[in-house]
Each structure stands twice: as C-alpha cells, then as structure tokens.
N, C-alpha and C positions, 0 to 999 in steps of 0.2 A: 647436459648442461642446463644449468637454470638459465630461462629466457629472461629473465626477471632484473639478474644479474651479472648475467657471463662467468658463474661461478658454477662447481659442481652442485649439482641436488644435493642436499643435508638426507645424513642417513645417521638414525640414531637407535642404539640398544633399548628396548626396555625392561626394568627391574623384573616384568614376566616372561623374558625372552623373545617378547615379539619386536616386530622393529617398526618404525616411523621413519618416513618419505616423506620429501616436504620442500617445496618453493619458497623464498622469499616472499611470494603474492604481489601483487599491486605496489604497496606502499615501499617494497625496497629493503627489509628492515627484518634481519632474520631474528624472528619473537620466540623461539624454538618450538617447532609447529604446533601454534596454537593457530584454532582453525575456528574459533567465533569472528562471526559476522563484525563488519568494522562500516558504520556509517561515512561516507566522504563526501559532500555535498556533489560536486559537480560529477564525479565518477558515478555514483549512485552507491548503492551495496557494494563490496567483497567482502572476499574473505581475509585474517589479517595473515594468514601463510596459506598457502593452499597445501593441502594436504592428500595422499594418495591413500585411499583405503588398502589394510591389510588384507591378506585375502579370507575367506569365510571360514571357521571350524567344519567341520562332518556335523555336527549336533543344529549349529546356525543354520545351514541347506537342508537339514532335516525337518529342522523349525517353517522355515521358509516356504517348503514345499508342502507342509501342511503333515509331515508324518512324525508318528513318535518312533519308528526304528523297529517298532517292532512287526511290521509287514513282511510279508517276503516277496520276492520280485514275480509269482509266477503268474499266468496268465491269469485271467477272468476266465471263468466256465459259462 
C-alpha cells in the first residue's frame, strides 16, 4: 500500500518492457512517476513521486564493478 495514500503502489509497463514503481510522494498527487525534485517551502526538497529503481542489467553490474566481461573468474597466481 502507498503510505502516501492508502491506495495501491502504481505499477506501470514500459514501451521497453521494463516496469515503473512508484508512490504518490509527498504532495499527494499521482504525476505518473515522475521523479524530479519538487521545491515546497516548508517541507524543504522531495521528490514529486517517489519512485523505486528497476533492478541493474548484467552489462550495468559489469560497468559498476569496474569490468568489461571479458575477465574470467579464476584466481590470481
């Protein structure tokens, strides 16, 4: 449940098959998770939906960890 709301979490398809998770945020107000920063005086910063990252590609953890894939796992000598 969105705490935001008392409504389920929004779950949507995207046109490249990945999906989007996503709260109302702060203000209440489902913007269909867009996730730039929203100034509110007395609140300070949020976000204007909060949004759940997707999870990583193999290629993006490969990036990440500093490798191009083409290593092999075997030990050091």
């Amino acid at each position: 449940m969105d705490l935001m709301d008392g409504k389920p979490l929004r779950y949507r398809l995207r046109p490249d098959d990945d999906f989007l998770l996503y709260s109302v945020g702060e203000d209440g107000v489902d913007n269909g998770g867009d996730a730039s920063p929203l100034a509110n005086g007395e609140l300070g910063i949020f976000l204007v939906d909060d949004v759940w990252p997707r999870a990583a590609t193999a290629a993006e953890i490969e990036k990440y960890e500093g490798r191009s894939g083409n290593e092999t796992n075997a030990p050091a000598k």
